[in-house]
N, C-alpha and C positions, 0 to 999 in steps of 0.2 A: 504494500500500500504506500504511494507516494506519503511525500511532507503535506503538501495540500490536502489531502481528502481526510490524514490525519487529524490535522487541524482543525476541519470542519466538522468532522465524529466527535470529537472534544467538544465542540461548540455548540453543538446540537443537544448534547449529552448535558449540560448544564447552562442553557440558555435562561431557564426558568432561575435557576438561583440567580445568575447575573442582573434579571431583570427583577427581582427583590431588592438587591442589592442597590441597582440602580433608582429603585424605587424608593426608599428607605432615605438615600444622600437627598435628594432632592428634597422630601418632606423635612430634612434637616435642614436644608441651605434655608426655604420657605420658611421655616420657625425661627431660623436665625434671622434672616430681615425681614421680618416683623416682629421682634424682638427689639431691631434695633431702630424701626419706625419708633416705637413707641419708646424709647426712652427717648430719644431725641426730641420727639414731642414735647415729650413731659419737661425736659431739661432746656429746650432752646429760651426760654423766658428767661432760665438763668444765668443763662450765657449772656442772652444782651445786656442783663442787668450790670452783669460784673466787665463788661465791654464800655460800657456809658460811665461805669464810675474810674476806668482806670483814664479814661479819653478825661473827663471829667478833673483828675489830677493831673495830667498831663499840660492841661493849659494850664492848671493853676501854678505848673512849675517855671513852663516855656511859657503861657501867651499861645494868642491863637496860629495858626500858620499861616503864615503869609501867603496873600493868592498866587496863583500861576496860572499859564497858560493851557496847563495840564498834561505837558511833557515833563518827562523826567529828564532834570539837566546837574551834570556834574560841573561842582566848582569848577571856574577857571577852563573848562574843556571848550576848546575852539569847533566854531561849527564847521559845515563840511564848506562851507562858501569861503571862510578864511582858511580852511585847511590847501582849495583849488589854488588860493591865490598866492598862496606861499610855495607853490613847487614849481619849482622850473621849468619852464615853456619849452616844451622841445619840438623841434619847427620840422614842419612837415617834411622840407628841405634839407637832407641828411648834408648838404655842401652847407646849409645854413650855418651862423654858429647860434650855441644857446643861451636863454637869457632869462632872468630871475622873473623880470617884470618889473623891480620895486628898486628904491631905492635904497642904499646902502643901510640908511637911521631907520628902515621898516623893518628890518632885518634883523637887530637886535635882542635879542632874548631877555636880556635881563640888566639890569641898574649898572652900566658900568663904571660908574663910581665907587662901589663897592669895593673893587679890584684894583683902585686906582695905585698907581707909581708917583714915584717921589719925582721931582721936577727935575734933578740930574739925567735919570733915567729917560726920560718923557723926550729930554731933548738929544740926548743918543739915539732915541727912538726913530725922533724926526727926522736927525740929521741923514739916517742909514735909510730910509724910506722915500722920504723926500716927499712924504705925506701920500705915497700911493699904500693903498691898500693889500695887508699882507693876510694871507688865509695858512689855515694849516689842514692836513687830515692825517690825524695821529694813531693810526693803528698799532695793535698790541700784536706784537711778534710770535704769538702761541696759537694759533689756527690757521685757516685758508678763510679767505674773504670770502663774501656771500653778497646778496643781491642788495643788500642795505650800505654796505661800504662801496659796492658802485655807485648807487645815488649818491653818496656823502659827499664822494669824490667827486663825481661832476658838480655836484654844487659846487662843492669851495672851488673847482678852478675858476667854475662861471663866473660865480664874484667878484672873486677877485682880478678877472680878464675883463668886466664890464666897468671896473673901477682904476683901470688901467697899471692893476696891482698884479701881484706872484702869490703863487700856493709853496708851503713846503712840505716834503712828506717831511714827518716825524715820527719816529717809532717811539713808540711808546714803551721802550724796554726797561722797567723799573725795577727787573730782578735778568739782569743780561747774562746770569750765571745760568741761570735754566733758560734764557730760550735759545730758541732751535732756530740756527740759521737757513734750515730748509724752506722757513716760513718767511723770513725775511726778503729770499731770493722769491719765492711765490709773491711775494707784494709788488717787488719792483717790477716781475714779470706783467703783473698783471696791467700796470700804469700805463706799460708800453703797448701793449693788447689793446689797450681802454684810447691811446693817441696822445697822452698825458705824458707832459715832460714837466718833473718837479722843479723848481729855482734852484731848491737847494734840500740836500738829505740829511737829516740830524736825529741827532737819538737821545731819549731823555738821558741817560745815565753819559750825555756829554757835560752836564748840570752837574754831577754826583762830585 
C-alpha cells in the first residue's frame, strides 16, 4: 500500500475524533472572546476614567500643548524643500561643471565664532589664502569609501572651485600606528577615479 492511501486509511479511521477535537477549540476560542467582550465592557469606563485624570495632571504639570498643524515635526529637522536646496546641482551636462547653488555664508552649519582663532593666526591665515576659500575632506584611513564620501567629496571641491578656492585631502589618521596603508592608497585611488586632484595631502598626526 503506497504512502498516500496510507495516509488517507489513517484519516478516515479517525476523522470523527478530529472533528471533536476540532469542534471542542472552536467553542473554546468563542468562550474566550466573549469573555473578553465583556470584561472590556465592563472595564472601558475605567480606563477613560484613569486616561482623563492622568491627561488631567499632565497639563497641570506642562500646560496645554501647543497647536500644530498636525504633523509630527522633529526639533530642528530640515524639510525636504531645504534639504533639495542644499545639495548640489549636478547638471545634466556631464562636460558641465557643478554647483552648490548658494552662496558660501548659506553654507555654514554652525556659529563660527565658537571656533574662533586668535588674530596672529587669522592673519597667517589670510596671508596663505589670500582670502580664497579652503575646503577639506578628511577621511579616516580604516575602511574603503562608500557612496556618502563620494558626495562629501564632490561637495567640498565644488565649493570651494565656485569660490575660487582649493580642497585638501586630509586623512584623518589619529592612531597612524594601526592604520592600514592599503586604505590610504584606496582613497587616493579613488580621487583620481572621481577626476579630483587634491591642492595638497596632509594627515592629522602631521599636528601630533
Amino acid at each position: 500500500m503506497s504512502q498516500m492511501n496510507k495516509s488517507k486509511k489513517w484519516l478516515m479511521q479517525h476523522l470523527k475524533q478530529i472533528k471533536q477535537k476540532l469542534m471542542s477549540l472552536v467553542g473554546t476560542l468563542t468562550g474566550a472572546r466573549k469573555s473578553f467582550l465583556q470584561l472590556r465592557k465592563r472595564t472601558s469606563g475605567q480606563i477613560q476614567r484613569f486616561m482623563d485624570k492622568m491627561k488631567e495632571k499632565q497639563i497641570a504639570l506642562l500646560g496645554e500643548k501647543p497647536a500644530d498643524d498636525g504633523k509630527r515635526k522633529k526639533a530642528g529637522k530640515m524639510s525636504t524643500e531645504d534639504k533639495k536646496a542644499l545639495k548640489v546641482n549636478a547638471p545634466k551636462d556631464p562636460e558641465e561643471k557643478a554647483t552648490t547653488g548658494k552662496d558660501i555664508m548659506d553654507l555654514i552649519g554652525r556659529d563660527a565664532n565658537i571656533g574662533a582663532n586668535s588674530e596672529k593666526i587669522i592673519k597667517e591665515h589670510l596671508a596663505f589664502t589670500q582670502g580664497r576659500i579652503m575646503t577639506r575632506f578628511p577621511p579616516e584611513p580604516n575602511g574603503y569609501l562608500h557612496i556618502g564620501h563620494a558626495k562629501a567629496i564632490r561637495f567640498n571641491f565644488t565649493v570651494a572651485a565656485e569660490n575660487g578656492g582649493l580642497c585638501y585631502l586630509r586623512y584623518d589618521d589619529t592612531n597612524p600606528c594601526k592604520e592600514n596603508h592599503e586604505f590610504i592608497d584606496h582613497i587616493a585611488a579613488i580621487f583620481k577615479w572621481l577626476g579630483y586632484t587634491p591642492f595638497k595631502t596632509t594627515y592629522s598626526s602631521d599636528y601630533f
